[in-house]
C-alpha positions, 0 to 999 in steps of 0.5 A: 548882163547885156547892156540895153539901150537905157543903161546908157541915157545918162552917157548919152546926156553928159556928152551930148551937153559936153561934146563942143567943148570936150577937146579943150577942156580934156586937152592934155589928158586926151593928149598924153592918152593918145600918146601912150596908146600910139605909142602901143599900136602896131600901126602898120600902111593899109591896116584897117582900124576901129576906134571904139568910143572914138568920141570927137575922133581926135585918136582917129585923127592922129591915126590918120597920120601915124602911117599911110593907106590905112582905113579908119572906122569909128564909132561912138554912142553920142551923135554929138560927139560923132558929129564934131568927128565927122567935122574933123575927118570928113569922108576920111573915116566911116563912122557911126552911132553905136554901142561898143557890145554891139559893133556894126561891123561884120566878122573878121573885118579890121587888122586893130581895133583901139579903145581909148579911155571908154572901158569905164563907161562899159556896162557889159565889157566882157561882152564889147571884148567879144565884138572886138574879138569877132570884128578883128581879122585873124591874127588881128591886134587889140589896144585898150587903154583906160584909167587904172583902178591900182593908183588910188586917185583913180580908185577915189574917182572911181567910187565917187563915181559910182555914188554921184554920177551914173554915166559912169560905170566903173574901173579896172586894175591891170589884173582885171584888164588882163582877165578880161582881156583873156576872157574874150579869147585873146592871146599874147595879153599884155598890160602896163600901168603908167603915170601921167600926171603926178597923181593921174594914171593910165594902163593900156592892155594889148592882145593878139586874135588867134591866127587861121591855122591851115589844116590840108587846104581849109582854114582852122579858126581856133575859136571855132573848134578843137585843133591837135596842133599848136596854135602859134602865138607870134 
């Protein structure tokens, strides 16, 4: 089901009141999430890359040391999260309002596009998956990192949630991370799950966009049509 501009009203009204005060009261967690991301993206000088629910643009700002010329883009579904982004970043980052199953970018456009902690929010993932797929360049990588539905507090969270809070959506275990990833098209998945805190965890799913396969001097999109060659995977 595609996600319309209601679904959303009450992610719109929880972050519009939090937004100021979201850094410091999600310190460590934002911290220890960006860590494990990083730690996770293969940052590259002059990638271009999309943060997907970029939020106060914290992610956006630790890319924007993680390595040089890189060209950064965010967008988020709150204005007044995007506002204390663009406080932070000024003219280092385009960003922009906006919903994850609907990216205003054009196709083939950055080298990685990251996620971090929004997945849960999502009310059509299958359907942001494919705009992450679109806007990635060919061969382009993917880094999604969310609450993981395998360890119980998150699972509790998860339902509590659910009955009492209806910005959120729901959660995901690594098996269902990996499916969805590969839904959308993309190779290479990988997904791991980790701790961060005692009770608190985290998993992060990676995945490549198939890479142009050349057939005589036209390039062969592989998700645009049948091929007899082997599609390469690294």
């Amino acid at each position: 089901m595609e996600a319309g501009p209601d679904d959303y009203t009450p992610l719109r009204k929880e972050y519009a009141d939090l937004a100021r005060r979201y850094d410091m009261r999600w310190k460590a967690y934002i911290e220890a999430s960006i860590r494990e991301t990083l730690g996770r993206l293969p940052v590259r000088p002059g990638n271009s890359i999309l943060d997907v629910g970029c939020g106060t643009g914290a992610f956006l700002q630790a890319l924007s040391k993680a390595a040089d010329d890189i060209m950064l883009s965010g967008i988020d579904l709150s204005a007044e999260m995007i506002g204390v982004a663009r406080h932070k970043l000024g003219d280092a980052a385009d960003l922009r309002q906006g919903c994850a199953e609907s990216l205003p970018f054009g196709d083939d456009r950055f080298d990685l596009v990251v996620s971090a902690n929004v997945l849960h929010f999502i009310r059509d993932p299958d359907k942001a998956l494919h705009e992450m797929y679109r806007v990635l360049k060919p061969a382009g990588r993917v880094t999604v990192t969310d609450w993981c539905d395998d360890y119980l507090a998150c699972r509790l969270l998860d339902r509590f949630l659910r009955l009492f809070n209806r910005a959120h959506f729901r959660t995901y275990g690594s098996e269902e991370c990996r499916r969805l990833l590969e839904r959308a098209g993309f190779t290479a998945v990988i997904v791991e799950r980790y701790k961060i805190s005692p009770l608190w965890g985290l998993m992060t799913g990676t995945g490549r966009k198939a890479p142009f396969v050349y057939k005589g001097s036209e390039p062969f999109s592989p998700e645009k049509g049948s091929d007899p060659f082997t599609i390469p995977t690294e």
